[in-house]
N, C-alpha and C positions, 0 to 999 in steps of 0.2 A: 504494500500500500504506500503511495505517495503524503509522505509528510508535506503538511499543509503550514504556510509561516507567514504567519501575523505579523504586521507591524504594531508594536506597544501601544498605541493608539484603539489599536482595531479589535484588543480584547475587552473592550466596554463599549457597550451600544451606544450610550452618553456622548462619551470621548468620540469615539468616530462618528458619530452624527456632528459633532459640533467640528470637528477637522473636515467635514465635508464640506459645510457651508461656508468653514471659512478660505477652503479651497477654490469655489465660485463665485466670491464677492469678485466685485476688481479689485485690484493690484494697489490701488490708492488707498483704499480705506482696510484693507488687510493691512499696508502698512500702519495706518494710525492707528488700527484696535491692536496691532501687534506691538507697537508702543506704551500705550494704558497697560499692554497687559503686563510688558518688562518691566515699569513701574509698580504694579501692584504686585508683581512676583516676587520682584524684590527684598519686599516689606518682610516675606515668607522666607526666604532664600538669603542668607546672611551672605552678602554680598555687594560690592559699595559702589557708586556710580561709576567713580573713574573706569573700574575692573571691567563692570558690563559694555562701557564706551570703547576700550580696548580691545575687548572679543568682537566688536562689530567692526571695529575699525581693520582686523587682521583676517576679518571673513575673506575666504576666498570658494564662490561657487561652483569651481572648480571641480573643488574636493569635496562636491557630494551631488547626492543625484536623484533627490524626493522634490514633489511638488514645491513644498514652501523652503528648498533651498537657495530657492532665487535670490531672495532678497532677504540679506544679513539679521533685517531688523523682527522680518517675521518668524526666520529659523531659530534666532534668539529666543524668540517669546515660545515657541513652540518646543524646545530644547527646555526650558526654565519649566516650563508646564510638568514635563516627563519627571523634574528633579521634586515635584513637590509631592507631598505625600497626600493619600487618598481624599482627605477632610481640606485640604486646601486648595488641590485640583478642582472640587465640586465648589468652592468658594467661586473662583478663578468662572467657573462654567456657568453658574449663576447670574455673574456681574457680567459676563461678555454675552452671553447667549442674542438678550434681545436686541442685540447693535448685530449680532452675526444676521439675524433674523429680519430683521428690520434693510438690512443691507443688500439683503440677497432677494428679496421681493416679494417674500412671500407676507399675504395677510392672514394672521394668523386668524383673526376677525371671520371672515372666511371659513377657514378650514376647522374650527371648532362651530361653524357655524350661531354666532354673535354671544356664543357663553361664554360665562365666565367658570374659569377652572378653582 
């Protein structure tokens, strides 16, 4: 039988739901929400401004070869997501979801049909 390999993302329905749609925004506001999110990783992730401006600054897309490798600032945010632990990730998904949602076109208005959840 063929072993079957997940990306870390893709063993929570959550997690990869929400790296889907932030894979089909454009490219302009993936980077901004991918900014919010570095800053609020941050806060989680003992790690100090200069160090994170460094690791963007030495990105090279080069050396890697996923969707959100393109661009320093969102493989950052996407990277920092993976380091945080389960209760802080779901923080993190919470607070980005409805800018992912809101970005990608979908009315959610709509698709629960005008309830409220």
């Amino acid at each position: 039988m063929k072993k079957i390999y997940r990306r870390w993302y893709e063993k929570n329905r959550y997690l990869s739901a929400f790296m889907a749609l932030m894979k089909d925004i454009p490219k302009e506001i993936q980077c901004e929400i991918a900014i919010d999110m570095i800053l609020k990783e941050s806060d989680y992730i003992d790690r100090n401004y200069t160090k994170i401006i460094k690791d963007v600054a030495n990105f090279n897309p080069r050396d890697y070869k996923r969707w959100y490798d393109k661009n320093p600032n969102v493989h950052l945010a996407l990277e920092m997501l993976r380091e945080l632990d389960e209760n802080q990730r779901i923080e993190i998904l919470k607070e980005f979801c409805d800018r992912l949602i809101a970005s990608s076109g979908i009315n959610i208005d709509e698709q629960l049909g005008n309830e409220d959840l």
